[in-house]
Backbone bond lengths (Angstrom), bond angles and torsions (degrees), N, CA, C in turn:
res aa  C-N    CA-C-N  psi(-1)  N-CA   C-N-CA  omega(-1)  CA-C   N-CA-C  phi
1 X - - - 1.449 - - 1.519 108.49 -
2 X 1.695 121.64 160.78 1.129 110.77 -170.29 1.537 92.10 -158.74
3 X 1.351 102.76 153.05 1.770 123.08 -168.44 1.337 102.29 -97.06
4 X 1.528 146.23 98.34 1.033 148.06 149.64 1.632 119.57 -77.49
5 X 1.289 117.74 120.29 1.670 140.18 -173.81 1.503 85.15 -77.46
6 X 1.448 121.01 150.94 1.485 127.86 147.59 1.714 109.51 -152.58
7 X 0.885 119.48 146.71 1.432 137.16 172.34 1.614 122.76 -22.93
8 X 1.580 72.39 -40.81 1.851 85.45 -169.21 1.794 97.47 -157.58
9 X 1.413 100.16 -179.20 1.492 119.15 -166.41 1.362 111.40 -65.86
10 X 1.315 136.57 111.78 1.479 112.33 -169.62 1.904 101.40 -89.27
11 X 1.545 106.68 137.01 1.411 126.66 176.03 2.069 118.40 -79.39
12 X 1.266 97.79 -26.57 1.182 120.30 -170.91 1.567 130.13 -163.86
13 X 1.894 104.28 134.02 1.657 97.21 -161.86 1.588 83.80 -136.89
14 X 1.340 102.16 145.10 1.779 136.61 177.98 1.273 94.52 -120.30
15 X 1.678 113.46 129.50 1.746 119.64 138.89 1.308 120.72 -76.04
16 X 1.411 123.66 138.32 1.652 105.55 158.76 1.407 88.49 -62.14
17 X 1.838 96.71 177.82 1.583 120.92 170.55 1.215 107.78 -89.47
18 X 1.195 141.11 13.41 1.259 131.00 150.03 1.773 130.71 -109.72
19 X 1.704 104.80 14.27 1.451 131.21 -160.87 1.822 116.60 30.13
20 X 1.206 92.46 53.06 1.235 90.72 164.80 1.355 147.83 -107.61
21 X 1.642 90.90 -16.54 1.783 134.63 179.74 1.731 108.67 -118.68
22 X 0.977 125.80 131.98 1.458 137.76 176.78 1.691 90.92 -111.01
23 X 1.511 105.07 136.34 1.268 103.08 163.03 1.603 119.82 -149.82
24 X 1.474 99.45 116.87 1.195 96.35 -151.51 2.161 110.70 -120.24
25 X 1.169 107.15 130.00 1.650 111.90 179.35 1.459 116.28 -57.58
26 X 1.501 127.70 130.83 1.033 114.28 -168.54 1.718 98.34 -110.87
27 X 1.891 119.03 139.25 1.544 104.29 143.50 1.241 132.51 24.56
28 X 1.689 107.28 -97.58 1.283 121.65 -169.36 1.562 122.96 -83.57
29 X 1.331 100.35 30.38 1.902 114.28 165.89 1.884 105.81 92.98
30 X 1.395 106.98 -11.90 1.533 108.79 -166.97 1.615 94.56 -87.50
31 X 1.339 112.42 170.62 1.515 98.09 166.95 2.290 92.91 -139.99
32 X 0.986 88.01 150.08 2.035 99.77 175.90 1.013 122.64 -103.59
33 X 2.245 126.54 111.49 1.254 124.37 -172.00 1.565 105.72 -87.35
34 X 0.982 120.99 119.24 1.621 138.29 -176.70 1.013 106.01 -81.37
35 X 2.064 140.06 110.72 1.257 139.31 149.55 1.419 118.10 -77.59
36 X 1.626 126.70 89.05 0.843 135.27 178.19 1.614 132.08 -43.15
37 X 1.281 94.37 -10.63 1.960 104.44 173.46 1.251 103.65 -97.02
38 X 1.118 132.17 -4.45 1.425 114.46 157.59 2.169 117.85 -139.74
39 X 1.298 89.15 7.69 1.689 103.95 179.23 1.653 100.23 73.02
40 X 1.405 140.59 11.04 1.499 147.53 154.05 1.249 95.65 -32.20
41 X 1.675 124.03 114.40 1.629 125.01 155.86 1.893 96.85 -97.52
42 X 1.188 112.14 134.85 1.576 113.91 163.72 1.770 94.14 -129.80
43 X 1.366 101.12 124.92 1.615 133.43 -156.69 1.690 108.76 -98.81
44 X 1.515 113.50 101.07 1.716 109.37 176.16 1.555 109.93 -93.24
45 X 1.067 90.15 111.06 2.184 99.32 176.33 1.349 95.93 -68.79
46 X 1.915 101.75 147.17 1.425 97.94 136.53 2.096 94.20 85.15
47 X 0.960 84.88 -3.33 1.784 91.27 176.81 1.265 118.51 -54.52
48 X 1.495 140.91 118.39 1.783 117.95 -161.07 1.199 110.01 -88.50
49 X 0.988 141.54 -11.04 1.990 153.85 -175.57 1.225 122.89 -110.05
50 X 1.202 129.18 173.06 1.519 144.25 -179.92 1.563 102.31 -80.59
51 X 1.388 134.94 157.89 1.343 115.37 168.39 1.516 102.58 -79.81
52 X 1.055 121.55 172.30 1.662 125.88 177.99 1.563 126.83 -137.77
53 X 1.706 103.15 -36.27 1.737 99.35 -167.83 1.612 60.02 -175.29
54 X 1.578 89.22 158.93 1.447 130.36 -174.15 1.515 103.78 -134.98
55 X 1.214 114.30 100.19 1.177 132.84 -179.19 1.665 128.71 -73.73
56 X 1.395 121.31 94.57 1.556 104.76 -173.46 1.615 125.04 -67.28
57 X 1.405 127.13 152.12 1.461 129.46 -164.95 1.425 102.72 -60.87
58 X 1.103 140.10 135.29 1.441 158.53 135.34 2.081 98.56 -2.27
């Protein structure tokens, strides 16, 4: 198990399909992509949607 810090309250959480990324909607409209190999949140403000599906790269 692992302690992830975020900014704000998260409203909503997505796995990628390979659990490697947590991605989760925040409160205050931003949402935080979680690198699960090292618990790294990098935080998008200002995001206009809910998160939904986590899409793997082509």
């Amino acid at each position: 198990m692992r302690d992830i810090s975020l900014l704000a309250r998260p409203v909503s959480m997505r796995w990628s399909g390979d659990g490697m990324w947590l991605a989760c909607g925040l409160e205050t409209g931003a949402f935080a992509l979680v690198d699960m190999t090292d618990g790294r949140a990098d935080i998008v403000a200002g995001f206009p949607s809910p998160v939904g599906q986590l899409l793997e790269p082509a």
